[in-house]
N, C-alpha and C positions, 0 to 999 in steps of 0.2 A: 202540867198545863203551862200556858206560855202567857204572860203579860206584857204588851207591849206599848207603851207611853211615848209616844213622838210629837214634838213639837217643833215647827219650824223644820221644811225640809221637801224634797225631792225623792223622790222613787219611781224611776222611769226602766221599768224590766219589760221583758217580753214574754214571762209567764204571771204569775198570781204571786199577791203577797202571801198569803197562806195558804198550805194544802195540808190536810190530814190524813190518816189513813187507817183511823178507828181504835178502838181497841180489843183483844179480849174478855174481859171483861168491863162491868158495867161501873164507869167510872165514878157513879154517885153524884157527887155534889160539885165534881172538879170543874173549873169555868177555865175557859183563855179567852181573854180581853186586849182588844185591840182599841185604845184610844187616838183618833190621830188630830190633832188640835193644828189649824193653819199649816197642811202638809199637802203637798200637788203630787197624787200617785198618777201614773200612766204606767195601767198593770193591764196588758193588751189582753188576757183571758181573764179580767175580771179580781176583784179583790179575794174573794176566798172559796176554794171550795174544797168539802167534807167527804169521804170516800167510803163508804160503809163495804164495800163490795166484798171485799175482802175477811176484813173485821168486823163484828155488825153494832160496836157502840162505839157513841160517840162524846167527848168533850164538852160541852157545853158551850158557846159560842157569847160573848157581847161584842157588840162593834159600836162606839162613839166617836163620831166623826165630827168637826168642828170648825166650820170657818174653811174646809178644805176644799181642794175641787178633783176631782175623782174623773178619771177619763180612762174607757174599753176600748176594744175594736169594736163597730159595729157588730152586733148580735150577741156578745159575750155577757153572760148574767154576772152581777156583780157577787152574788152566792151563790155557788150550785151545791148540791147533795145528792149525794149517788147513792142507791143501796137500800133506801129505808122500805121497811113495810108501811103497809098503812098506819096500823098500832102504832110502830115504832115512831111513826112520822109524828101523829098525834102527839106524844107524851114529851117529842123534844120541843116541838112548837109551844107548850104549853107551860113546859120546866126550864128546857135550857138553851130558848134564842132569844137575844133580844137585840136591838139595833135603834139607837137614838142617833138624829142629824138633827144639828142645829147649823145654820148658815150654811150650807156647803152648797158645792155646784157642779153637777153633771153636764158640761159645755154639749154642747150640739145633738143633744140627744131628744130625743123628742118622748115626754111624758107619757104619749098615752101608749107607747112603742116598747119602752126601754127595761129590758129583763131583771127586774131587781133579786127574785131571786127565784132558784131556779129547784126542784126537787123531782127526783129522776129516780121514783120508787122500781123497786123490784117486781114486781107484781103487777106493773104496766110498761107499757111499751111509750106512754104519750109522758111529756113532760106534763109537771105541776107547773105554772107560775105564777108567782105572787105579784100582784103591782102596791105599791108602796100608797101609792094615791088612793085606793080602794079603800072603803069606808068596814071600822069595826077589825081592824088591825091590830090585837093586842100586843105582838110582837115587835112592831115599829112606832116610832114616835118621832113624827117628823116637827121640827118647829123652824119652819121657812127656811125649803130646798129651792132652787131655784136650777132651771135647762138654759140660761143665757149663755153666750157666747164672750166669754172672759177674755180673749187672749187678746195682747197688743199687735202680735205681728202671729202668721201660722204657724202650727206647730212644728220643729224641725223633724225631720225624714230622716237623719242621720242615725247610725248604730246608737243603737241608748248606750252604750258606752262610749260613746265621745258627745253627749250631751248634757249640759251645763243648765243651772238654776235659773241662770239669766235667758234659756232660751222657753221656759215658763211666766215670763212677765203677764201681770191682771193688765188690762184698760187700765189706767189711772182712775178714770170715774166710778168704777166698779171698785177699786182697791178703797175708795174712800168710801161709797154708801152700803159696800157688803163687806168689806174688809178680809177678802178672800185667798186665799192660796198664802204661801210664804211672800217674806219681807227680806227682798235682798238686801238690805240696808243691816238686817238684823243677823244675814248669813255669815259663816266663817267664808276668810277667803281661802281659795280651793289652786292647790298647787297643779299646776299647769305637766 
């Protein structure tokens, strides 16, 4: 399982911060956690997704996001899962996902629109999707997500690898009443 704790920070890729690919057997109790505390991911397919297609268990998944701001290409779910039965779908939903946001911010995305997670069972051809907003959601726990529009200037178009912390700047008035995304003030400087 993988644990991963970030604070403070930039992640501008062109794929997903995580991708799985099951296992053989049933891994029990095993969890991988993703906490990202004041981190600005721009992960253009989406923060994570689960691939049972192959293997058919899966990890157990937390995601606690914090004060971050989270940005897709239009349409990209921010979890997908591939593979599951129904069954199967049921028992992880119920044991091993869970996803808590507190202050975070998905910019430009429109709520009642935006793919939060995605589940692509075997046994149908139509995708599942979950909306986070939907009421009686054991598996999320939102405590004030917010769709505004953070950024001080547009986002840069350039190769995410030649893209910089400082081309993620919040508004100002947003960095003061949500306190959102990373604190350049707080960043290492970054050799040229």
């Amino acid at each position: 399982p993988l644990r991963l704790e970030w604070e403070q920070g930039l992640l501008a890729i062109s794929e997903r911060l995580l991708e799985t690919g099951g296992c053989e057997r049933d891994p029990k109790q095993a969890m991988s956690e993703v906490e990202l505390f004041r981190v600005v991911v721009r992960a253009d397919q989406g923060l994570c997704r689960l691939d049972s297609t192959q293997r058919p268990y899966q990890i157990g998944l937390r995601l606690e996001l914090q004060e971050s701001i989270i940005v897709t290409r239009p349409g990209a779910a921010l979890v997908q899962h591939l593979g599951f039965s129904a069954e199967e779908f049921q028992q992880y939903v119920e044991r091993r996902f869970a996803w808590e946001d507190r202050n975070s911010c998905y910019p430009n995305a429109d709520p009642a629109t935006t793919i939060r997670w995605q589940v692509l069972r075997e046994d149908s051809d139509q995708p599942v999707v979950f909306d986070l907003l939907a009421e009686g959601q054991t598996w999320y726990h939102d405590m004030g997500v917010t769709f505004a529009d953070p950024w001080q200037t547009p986002l840069p178009s350039a190769a995410f690898n030649r893209q910089h912390p400082a081309d993620y700047v919040a508004k100002a008035a947003d960095m003061e009443s949500m306190r959102l995304g990373l604190d350049l003030a707080r960043m290492p400087t970054l050799a040229e």
